[in-house]
N, CA, C and O atoms as a GROMACS GRO file, in nm:
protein
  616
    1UNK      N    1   4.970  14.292  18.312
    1UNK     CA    2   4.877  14.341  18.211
    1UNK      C    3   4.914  14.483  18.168
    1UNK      O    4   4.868  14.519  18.060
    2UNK      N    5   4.992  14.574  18.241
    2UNK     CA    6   4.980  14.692  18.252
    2UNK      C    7   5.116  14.724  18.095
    2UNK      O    8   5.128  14.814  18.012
    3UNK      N    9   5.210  14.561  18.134
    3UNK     CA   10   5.345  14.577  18.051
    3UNK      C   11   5.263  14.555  17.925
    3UNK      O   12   5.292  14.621  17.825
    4UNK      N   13   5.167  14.469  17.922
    4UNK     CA   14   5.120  14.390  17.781
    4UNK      C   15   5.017  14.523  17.707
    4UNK      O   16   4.979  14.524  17.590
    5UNK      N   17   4.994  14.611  17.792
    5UNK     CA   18   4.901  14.710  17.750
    5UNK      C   19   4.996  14.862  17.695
    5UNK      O   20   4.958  14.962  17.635
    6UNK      N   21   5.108  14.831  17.737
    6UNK     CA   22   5.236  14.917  17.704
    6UNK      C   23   5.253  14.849  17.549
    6UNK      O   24   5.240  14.912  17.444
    7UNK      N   25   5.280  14.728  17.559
    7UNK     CA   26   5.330  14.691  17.403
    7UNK      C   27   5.239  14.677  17.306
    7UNK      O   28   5.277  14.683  17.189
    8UNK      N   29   5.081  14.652  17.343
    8UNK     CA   30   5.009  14.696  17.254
    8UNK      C   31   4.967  14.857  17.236
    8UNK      O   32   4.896  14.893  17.144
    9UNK      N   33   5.009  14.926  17.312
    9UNK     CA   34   5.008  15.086  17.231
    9UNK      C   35   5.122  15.074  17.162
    9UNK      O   36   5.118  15.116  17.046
   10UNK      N   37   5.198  15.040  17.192
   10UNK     CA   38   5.317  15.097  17.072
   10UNK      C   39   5.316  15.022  16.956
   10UNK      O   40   5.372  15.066  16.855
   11UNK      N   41   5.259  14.912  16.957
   11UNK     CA   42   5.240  14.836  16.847
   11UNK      C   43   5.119  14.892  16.734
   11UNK      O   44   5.123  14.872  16.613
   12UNK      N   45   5.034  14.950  16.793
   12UNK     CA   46   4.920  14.998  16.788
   12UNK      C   47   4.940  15.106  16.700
   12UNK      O   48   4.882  15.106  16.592
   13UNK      N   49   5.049  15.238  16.748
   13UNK     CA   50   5.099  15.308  16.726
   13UNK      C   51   5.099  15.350  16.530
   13UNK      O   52   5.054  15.428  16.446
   14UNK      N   53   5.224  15.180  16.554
   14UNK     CA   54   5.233  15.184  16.365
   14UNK      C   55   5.092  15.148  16.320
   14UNK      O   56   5.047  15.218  16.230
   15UNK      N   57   4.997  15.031  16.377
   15UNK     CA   58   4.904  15.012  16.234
   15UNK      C   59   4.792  15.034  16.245
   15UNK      O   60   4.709  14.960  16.192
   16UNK      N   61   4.753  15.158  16.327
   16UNK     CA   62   4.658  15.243  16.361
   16UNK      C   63   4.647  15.345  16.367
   16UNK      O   64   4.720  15.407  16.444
   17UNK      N   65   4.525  15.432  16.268
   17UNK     CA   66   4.536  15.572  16.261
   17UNK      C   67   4.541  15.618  16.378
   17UNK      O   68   4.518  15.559  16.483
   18UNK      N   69   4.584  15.763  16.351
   18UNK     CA   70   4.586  15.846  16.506
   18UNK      C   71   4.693  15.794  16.624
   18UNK      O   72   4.760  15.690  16.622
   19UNK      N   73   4.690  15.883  16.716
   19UNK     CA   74   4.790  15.819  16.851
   19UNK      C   75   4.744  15.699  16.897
   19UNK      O   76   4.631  15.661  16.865
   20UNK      N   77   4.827  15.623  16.978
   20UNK     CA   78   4.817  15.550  17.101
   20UNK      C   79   4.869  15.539  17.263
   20UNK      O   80   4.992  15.535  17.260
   21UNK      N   81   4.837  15.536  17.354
   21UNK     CA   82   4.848  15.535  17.465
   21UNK      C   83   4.843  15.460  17.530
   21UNK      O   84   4.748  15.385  17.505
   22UNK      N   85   4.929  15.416  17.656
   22UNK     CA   86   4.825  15.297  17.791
   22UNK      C   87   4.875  15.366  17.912
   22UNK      O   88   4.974  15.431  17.945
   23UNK      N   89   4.766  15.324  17.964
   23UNK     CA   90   4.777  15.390  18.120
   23UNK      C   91   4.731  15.248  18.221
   23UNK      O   92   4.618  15.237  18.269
   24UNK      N   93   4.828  15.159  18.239
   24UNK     CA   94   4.785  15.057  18.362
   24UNK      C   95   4.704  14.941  18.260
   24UNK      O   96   4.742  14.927  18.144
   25UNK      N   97   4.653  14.907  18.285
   25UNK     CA   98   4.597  14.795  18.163
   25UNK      C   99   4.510  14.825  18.082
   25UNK      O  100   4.441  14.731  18.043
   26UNK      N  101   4.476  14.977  18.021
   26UNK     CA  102   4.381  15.031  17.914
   26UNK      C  103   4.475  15.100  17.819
   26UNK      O  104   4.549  15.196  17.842
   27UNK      N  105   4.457  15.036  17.711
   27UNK     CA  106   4.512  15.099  17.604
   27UNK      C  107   4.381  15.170  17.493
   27UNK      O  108   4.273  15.123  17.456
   28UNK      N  109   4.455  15.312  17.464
   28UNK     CA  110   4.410  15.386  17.391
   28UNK      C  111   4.448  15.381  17.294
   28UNK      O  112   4.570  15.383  17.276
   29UNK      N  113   4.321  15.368  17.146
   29UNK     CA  114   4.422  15.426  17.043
   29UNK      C  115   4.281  15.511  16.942
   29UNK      O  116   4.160  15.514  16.958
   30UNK      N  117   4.359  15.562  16.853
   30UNK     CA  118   4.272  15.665  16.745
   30UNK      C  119   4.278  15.781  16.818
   30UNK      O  120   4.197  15.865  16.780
   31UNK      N  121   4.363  15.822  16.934
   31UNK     CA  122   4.441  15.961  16.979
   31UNK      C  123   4.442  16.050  16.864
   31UNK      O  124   4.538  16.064  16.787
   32UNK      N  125   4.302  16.123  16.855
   32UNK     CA  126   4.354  16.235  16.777
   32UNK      C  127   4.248  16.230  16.614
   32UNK      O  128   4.256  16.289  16.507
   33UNK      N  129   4.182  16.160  16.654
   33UNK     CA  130   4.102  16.091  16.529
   33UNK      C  131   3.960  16.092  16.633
   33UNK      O  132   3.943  16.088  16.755
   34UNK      N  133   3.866  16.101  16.505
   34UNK     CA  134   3.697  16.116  16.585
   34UNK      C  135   3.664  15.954  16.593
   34UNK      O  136   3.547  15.918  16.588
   35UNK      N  137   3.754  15.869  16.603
   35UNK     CA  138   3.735  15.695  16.652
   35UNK      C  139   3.839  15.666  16.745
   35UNK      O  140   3.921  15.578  16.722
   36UNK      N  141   3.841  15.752  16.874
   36UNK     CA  142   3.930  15.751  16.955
   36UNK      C  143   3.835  15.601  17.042
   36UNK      O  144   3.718  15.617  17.074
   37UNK      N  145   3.907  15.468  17.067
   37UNK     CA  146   3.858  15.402  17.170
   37UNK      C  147   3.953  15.366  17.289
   37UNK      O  148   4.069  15.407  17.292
   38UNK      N  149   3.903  15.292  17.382
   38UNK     CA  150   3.961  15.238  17.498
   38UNK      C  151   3.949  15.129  17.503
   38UNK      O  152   3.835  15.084  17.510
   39UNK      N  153   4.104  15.007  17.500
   39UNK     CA  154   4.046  14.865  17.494
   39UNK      C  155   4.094  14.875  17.659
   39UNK      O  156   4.159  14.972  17.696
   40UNK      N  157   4.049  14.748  17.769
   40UNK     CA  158   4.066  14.729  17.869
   40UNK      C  159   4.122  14.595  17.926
   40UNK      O  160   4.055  14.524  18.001
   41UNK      N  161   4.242  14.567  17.889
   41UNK     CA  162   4.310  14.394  17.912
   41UNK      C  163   4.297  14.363  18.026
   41UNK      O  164   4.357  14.397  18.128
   42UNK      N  165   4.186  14.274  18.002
   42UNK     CA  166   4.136  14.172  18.130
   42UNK      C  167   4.204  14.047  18.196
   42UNK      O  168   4.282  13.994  18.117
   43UNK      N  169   4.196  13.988  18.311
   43UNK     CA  170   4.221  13.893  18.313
   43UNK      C  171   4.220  13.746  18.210
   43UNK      O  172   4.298  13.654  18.184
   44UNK      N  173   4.084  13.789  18.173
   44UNK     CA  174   4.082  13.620  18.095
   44UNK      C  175   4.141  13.676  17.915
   44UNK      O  176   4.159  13.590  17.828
   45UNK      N  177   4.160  13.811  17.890
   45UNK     CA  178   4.231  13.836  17.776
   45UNK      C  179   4.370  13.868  17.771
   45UNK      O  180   4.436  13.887  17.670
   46UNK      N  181   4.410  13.871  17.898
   46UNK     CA  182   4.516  13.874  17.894
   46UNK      C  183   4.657  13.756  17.841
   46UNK      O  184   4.637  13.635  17.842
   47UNK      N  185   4.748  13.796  17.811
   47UNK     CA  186   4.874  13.700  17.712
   47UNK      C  187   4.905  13.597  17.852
   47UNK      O  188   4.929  13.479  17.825
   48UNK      N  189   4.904  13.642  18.018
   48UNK     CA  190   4.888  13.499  18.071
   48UNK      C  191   4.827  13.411  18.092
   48UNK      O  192   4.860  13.327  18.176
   49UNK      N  193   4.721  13.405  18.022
   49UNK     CA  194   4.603  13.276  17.997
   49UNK      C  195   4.654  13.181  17.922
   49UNK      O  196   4.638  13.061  17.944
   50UNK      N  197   4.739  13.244  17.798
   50UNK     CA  198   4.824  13.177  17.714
   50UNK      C  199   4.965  13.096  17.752
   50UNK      O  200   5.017  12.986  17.732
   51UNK      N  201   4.985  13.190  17.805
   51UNK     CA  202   5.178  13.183  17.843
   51UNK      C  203   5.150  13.086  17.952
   51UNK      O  204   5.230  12.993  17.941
   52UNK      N  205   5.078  13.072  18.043
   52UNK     CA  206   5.114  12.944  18.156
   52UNK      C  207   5.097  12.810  18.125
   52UNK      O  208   5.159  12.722  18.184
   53UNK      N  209   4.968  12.775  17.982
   53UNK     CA  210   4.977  12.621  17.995
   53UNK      C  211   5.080  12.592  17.902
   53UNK      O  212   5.094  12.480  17.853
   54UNK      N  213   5.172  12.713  17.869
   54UNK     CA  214   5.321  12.655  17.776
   54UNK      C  215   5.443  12.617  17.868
   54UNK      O  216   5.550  12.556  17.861
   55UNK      N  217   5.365  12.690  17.964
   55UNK     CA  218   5.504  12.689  18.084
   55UNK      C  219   5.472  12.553  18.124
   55UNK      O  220   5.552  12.459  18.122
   56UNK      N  221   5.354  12.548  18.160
   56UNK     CA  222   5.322  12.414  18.252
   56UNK      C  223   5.362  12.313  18.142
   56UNK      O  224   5.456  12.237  18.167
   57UNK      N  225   5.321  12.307  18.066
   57UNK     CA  226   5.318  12.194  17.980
   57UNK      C  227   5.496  12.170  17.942
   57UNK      O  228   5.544  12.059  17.920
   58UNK      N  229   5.575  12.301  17.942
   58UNK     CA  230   5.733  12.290  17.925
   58UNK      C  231   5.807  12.190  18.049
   58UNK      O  232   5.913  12.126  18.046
   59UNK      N  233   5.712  12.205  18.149
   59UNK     CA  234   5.724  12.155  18.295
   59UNK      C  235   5.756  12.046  18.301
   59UNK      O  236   5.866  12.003  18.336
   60UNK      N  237   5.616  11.958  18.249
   60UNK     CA  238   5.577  11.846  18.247
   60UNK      C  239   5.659  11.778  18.137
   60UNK      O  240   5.691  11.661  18.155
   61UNK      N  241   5.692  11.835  18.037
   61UNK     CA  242   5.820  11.746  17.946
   61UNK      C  243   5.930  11.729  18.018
   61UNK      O  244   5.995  11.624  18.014
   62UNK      N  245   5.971  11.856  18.111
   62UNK     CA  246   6.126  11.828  18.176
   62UNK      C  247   6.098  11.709  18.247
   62UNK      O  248   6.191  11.629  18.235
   63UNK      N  249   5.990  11.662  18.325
   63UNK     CA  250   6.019  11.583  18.411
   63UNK      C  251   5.957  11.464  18.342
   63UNK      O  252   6.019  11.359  18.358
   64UNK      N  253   5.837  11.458  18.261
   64UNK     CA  254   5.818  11.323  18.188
   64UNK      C  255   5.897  11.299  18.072
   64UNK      O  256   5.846  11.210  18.004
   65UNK      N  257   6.012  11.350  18.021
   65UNK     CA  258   6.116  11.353  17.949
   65UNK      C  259   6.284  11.336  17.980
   65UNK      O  260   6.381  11.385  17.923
   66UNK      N  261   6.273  11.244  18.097
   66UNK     CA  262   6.406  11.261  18.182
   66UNK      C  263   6.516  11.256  18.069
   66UNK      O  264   6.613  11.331  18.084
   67UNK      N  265   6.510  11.165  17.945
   67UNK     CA  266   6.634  11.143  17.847
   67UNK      C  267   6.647  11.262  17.759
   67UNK      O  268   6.738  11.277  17.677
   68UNK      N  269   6.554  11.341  17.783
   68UNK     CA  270   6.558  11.443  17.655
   68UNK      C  271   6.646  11.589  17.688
   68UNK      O  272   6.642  11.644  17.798
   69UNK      N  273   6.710  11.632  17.593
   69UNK     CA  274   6.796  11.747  17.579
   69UNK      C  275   6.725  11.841  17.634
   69UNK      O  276   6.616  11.866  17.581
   70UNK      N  277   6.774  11.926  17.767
   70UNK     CA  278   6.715  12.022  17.815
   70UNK      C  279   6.724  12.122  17.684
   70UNK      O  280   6.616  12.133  17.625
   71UNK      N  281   6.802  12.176  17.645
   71UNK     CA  282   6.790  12.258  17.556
   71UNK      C  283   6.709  12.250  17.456
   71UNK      O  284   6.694  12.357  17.397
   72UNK      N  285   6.642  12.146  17.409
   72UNK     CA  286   6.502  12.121  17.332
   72UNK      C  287   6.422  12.149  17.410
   72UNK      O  288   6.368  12.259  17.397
   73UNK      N  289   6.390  12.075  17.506
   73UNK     CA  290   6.267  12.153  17.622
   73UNK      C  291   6.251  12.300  17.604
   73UNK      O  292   6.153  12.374  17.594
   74UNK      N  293   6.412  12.322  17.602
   74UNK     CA  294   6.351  12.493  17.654
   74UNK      C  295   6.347  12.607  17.534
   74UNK      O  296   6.289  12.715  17.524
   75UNK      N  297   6.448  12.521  17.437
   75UNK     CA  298   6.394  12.594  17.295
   75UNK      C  299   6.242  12.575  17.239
   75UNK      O  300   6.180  12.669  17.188
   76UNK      N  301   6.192  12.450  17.252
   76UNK     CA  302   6.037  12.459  17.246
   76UNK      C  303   5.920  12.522  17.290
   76UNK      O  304   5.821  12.550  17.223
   77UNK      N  305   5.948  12.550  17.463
   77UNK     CA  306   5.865  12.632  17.505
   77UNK      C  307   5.922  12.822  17.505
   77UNK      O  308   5.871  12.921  17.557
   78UNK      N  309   6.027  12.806  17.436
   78UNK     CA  310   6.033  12.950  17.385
   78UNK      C  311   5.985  12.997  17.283
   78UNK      O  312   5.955  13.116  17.274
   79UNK      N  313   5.966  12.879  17.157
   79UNK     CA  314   5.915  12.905  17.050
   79UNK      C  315   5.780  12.916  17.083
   79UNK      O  316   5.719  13.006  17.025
   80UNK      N  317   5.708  12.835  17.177
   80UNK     CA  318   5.539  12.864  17.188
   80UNK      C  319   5.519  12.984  17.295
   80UNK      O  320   5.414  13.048  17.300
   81UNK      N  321   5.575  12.995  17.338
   81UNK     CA  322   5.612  13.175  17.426
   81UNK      C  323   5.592  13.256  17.306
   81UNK      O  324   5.485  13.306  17.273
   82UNK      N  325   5.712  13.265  17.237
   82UNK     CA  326   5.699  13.404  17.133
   82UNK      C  327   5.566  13.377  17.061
   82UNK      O  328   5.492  13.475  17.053
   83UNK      N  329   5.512  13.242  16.999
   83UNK     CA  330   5.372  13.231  16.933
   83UNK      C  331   5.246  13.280  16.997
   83UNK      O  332   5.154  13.321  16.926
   84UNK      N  333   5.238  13.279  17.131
   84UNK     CA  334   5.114  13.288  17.163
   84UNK      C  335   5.121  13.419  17.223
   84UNK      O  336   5.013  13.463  17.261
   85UNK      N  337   5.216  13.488  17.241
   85UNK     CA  338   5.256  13.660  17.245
   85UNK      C  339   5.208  13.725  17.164
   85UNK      O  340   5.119  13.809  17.176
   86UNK      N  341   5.269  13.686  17.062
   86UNK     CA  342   5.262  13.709  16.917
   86UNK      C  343   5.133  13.771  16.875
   86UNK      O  344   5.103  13.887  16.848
   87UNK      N  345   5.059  13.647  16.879
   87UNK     CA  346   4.933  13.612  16.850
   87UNK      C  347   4.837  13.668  16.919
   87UNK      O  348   4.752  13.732  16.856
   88UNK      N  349   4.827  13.658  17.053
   88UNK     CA  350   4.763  13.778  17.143
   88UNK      C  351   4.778  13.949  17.103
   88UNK      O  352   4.685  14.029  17.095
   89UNK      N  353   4.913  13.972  17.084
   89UNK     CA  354   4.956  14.148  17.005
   89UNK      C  355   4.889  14.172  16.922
   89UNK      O  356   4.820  14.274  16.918
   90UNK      N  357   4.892  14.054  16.803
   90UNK     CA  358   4.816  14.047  16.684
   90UNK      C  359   4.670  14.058  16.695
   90UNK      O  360   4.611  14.139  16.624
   91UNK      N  361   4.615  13.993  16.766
   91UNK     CA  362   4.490  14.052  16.818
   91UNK      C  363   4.424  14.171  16.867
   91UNK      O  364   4.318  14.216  16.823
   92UNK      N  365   4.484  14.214  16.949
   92UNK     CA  366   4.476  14.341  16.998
   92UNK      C  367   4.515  14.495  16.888
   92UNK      O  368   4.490  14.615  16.899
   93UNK      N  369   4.573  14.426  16.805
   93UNK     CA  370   4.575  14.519  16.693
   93UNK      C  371   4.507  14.499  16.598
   93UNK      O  372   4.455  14.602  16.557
   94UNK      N  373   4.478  14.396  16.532
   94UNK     CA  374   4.324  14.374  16.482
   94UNK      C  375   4.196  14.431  16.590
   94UNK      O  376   4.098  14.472  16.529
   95UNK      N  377   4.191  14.437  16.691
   95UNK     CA  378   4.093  14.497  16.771
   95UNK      C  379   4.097  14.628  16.754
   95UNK      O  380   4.004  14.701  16.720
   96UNK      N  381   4.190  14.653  16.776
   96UNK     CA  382   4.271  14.823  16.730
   96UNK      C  383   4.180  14.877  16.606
   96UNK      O  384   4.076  14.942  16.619
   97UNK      N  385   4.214  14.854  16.536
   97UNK     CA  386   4.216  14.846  16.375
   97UNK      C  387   4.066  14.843  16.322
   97UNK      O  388   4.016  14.921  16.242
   98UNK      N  389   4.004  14.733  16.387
   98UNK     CA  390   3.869  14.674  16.372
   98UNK      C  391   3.788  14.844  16.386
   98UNK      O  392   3.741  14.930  16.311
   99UNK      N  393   3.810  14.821  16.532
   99UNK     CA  394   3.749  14.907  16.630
   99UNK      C  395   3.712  15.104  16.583
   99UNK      O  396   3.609  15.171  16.587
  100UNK      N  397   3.863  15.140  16.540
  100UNK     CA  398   3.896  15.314  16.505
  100UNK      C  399   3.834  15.284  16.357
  100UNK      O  400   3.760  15.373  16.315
  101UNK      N  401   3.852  15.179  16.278
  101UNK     CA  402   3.803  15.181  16.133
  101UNK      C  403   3.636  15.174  16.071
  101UNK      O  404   3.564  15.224  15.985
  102UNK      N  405   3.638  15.077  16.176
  102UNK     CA  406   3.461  15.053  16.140
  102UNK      C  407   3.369  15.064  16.235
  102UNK      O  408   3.249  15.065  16.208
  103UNK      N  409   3.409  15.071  16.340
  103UNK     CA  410   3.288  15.092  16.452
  103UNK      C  411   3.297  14.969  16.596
  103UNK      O  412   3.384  14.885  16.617
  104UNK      N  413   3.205  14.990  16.656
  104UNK     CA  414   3.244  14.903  16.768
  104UNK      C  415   3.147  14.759  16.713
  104UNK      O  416   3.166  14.658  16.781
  105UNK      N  417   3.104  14.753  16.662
  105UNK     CA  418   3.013  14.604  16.631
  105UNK      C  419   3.120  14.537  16.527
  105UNK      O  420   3.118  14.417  16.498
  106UNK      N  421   3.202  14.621  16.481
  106UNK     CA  422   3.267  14.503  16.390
  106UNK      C  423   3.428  14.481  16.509
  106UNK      O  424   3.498  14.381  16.521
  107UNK      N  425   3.440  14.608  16.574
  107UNK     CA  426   3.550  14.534  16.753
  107UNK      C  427   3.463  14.404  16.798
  107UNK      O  428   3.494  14.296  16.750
  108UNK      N  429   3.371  14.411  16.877
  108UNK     CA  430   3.274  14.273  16.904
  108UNK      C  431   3.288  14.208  16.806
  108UNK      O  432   3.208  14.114  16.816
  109UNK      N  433   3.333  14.201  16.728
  109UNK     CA  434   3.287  14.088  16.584
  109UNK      C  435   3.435  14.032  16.578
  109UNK      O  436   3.441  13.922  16.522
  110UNK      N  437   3.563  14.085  16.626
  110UNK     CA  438   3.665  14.062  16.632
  110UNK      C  439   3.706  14.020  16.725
  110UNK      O  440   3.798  13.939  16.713
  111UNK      N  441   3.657  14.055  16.866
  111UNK     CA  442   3.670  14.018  16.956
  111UNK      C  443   3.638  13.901  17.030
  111UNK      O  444   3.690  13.866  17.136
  112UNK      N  445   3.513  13.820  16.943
  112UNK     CA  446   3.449  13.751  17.024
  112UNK      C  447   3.419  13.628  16.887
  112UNK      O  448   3.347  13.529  16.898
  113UNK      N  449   3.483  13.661  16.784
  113UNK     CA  450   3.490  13.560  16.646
  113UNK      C  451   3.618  13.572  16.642
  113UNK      O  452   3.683  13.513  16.729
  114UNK      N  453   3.684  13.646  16.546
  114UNK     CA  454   3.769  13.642  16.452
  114UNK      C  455   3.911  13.643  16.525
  114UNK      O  456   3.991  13.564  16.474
  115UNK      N  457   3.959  13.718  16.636
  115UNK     CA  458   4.045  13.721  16.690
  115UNK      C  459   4.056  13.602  16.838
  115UNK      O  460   4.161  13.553  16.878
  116UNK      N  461   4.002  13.592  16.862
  116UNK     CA  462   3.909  13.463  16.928
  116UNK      C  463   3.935  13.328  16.875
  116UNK      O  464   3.978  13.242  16.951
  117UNK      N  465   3.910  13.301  16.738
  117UNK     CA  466   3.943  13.205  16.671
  117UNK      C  467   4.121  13.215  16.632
  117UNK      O  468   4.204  13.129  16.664
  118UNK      N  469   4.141  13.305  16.580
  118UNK     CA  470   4.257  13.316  16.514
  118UNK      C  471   4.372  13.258  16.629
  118UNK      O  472   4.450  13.166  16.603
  119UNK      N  473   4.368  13.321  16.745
  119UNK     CA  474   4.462  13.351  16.861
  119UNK      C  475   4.393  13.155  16.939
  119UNK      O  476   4.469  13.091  17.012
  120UNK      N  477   4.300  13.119  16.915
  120UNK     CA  478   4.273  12.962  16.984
  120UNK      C  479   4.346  12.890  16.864
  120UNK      O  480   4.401  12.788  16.904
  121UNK      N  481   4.362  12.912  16.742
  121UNK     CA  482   4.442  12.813  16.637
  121UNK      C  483   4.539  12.837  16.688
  121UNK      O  484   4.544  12.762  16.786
  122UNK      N  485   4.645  12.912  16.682
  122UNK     CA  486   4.807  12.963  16.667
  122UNK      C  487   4.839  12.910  16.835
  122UNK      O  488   4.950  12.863  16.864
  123UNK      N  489   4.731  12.922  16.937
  123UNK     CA  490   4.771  12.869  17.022
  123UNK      C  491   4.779  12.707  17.065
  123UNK      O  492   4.832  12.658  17.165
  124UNK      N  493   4.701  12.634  16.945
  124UNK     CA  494   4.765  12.461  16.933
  124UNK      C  495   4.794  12.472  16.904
  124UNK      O  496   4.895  12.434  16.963
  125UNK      N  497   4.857  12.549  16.738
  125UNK     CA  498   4.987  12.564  16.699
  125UNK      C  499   5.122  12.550  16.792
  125UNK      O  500   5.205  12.459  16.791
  126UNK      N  501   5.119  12.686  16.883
  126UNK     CA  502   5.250  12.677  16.961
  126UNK      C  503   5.222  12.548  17.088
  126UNK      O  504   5.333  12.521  17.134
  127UNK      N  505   5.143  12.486  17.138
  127UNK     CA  506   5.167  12.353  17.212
  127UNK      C  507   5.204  12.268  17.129
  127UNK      O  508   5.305  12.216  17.176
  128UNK      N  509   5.183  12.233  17.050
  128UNK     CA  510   5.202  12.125  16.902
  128UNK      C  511   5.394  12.149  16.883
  128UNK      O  512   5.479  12.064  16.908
  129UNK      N  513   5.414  12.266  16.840
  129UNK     CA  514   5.538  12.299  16.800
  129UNK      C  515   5.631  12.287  16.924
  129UNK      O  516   5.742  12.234  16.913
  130UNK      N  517   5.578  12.344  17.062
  130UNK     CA  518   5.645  12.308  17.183
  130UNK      C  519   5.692  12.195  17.204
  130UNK      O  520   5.806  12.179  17.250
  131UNK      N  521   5.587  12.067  17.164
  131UNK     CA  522   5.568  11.901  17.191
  131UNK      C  523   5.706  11.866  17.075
  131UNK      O  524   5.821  11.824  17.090
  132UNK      N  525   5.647  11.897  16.991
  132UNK     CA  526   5.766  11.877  16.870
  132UNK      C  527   5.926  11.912  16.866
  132UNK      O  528   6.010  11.847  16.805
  133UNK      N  529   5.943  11.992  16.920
  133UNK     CA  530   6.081  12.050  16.944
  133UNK      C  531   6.164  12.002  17.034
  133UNK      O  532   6.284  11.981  17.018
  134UNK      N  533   6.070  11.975  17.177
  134UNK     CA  534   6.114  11.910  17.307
  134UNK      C  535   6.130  11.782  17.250
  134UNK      O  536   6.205  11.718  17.324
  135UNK      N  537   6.099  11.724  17.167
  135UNK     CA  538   6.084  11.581  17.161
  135UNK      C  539   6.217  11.543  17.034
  135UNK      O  540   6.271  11.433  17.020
  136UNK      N  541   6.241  11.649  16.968
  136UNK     CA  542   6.341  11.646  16.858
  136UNK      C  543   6.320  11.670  16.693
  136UNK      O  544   6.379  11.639  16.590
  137UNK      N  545   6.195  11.750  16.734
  137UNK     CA  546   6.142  11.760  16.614
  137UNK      C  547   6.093  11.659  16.499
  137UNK      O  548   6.044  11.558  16.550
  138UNK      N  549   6.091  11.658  16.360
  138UNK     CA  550   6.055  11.617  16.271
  138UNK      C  551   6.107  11.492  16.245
  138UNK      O  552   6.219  11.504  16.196
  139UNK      N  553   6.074  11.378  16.257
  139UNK     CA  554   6.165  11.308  16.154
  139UNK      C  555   6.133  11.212  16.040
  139UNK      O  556   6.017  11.176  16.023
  140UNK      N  557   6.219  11.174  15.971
  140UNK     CA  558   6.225  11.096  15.873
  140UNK      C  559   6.179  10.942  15.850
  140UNK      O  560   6.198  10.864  15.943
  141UNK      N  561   6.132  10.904  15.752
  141UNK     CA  562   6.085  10.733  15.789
  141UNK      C  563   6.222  10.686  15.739
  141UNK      O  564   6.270  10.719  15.631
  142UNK      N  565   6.301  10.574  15.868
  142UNK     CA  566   6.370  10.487  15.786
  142UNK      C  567   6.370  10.440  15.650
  142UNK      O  568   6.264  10.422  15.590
  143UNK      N  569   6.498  10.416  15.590
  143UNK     CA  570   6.475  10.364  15.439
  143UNK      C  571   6.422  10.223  15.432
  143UNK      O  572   6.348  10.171  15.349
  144UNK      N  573   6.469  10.183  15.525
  144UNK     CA  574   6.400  10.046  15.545
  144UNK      C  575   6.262  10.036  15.540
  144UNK      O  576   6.195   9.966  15.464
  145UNK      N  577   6.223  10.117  15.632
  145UNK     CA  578   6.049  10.106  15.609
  145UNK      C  579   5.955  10.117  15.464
  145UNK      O  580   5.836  10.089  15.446
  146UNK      N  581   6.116  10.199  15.318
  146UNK     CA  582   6.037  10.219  15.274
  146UNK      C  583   5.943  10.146  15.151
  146UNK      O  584   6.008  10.055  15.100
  147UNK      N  585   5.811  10.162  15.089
  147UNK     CA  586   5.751  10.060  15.016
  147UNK      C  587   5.826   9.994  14.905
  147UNK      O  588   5.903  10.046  14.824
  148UNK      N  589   5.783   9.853  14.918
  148UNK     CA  590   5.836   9.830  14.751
  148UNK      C  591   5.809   9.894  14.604
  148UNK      O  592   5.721   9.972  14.569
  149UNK      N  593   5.875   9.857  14.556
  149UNK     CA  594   5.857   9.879  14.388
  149UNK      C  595   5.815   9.775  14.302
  149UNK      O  596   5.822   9.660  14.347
  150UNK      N  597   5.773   9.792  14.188
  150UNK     CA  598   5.806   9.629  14.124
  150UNK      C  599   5.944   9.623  14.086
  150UNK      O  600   5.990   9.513  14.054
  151UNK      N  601   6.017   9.725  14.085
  151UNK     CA  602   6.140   9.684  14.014
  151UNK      C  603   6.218   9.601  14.123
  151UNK      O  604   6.320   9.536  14.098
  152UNK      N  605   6.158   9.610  14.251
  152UNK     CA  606   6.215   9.526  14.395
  152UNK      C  607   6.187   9.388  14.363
  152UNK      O  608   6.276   9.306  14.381
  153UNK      N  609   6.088   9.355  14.322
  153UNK     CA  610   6.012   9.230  14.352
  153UNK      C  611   6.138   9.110  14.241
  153UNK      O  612   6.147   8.995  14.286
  154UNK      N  613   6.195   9.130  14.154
  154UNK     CA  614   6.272   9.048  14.077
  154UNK      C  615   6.394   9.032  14.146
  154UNK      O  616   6.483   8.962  14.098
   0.00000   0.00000   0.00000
């Protein structure tokens, strides 16, 4: 938490007035501005709430996927790694942002709606895209399958 509270100050840094800081899992930002706050990355907000059921779930393809290309496996659960990182940062800087700009009821309003929601989509997103990748991605309907025409029927 302490690393994830490092990369949201510096992230923080660019799209937030004033300084930023972290010290151990509290990141500071509006350093220097009269909306100086303290966010505090918790266990259950923390980016490994996210990151393990990609791992687990990367797990469970290697071994219920015996025919499948390890290297899909593991390009998939890298792509839902960087997504739900991502997406967690992104949050925390919308919290950022929320928080030094408008006050702490519209942080709660971000925290517990908007970033909340945002960061639970992007995270079926990246299981979805994980499933998809491991599996070979996208594909195509045979031509065979595809419908007639009338110009078929003669």
């Amino acid at each position: 938490m302490a690393a994830e509270a490092n990369l949201a100050a510096d992230i923080a840094r660019v799209g937030v007035t004033g300084q930023a800081a972290s010290l151990g899992p509290v990141v500071w930002v509006g350093i220097g501005t009269p909306a100086v706050m303290a966010m505090r990355i918790t266990s259950l907000c923390s980016t490994v709430v996210l990151v393990t059921p990609v791992l687990l779930l990367g797990a469970a393809l290697m071994y219920g996927l015996r025919r499948a290309h390890l290297h899909r496996i593991l390009a998939g659960v890298v792509v839902g790694l960087a997504i739900v990182v991502a997406a967690n940062q992104a949050r925390y800087l919308l919290l950022a942002w929320l928080g030094t700009s408008f006050g702490h009821d519209a942080f709660l309003l971000g925290h517990h709606w908007i970033g909340a929601i945002g960061v639970l989509a992007l995270f079926a997103l990246a299981l979805f895209l994980t499933v998809r990748i491991a599996i070979g991605g996208i594909t195509r309907p045979s031509a065979r399958f595809t419908p007639a025409t009338t110009d078929d029927r003669n």
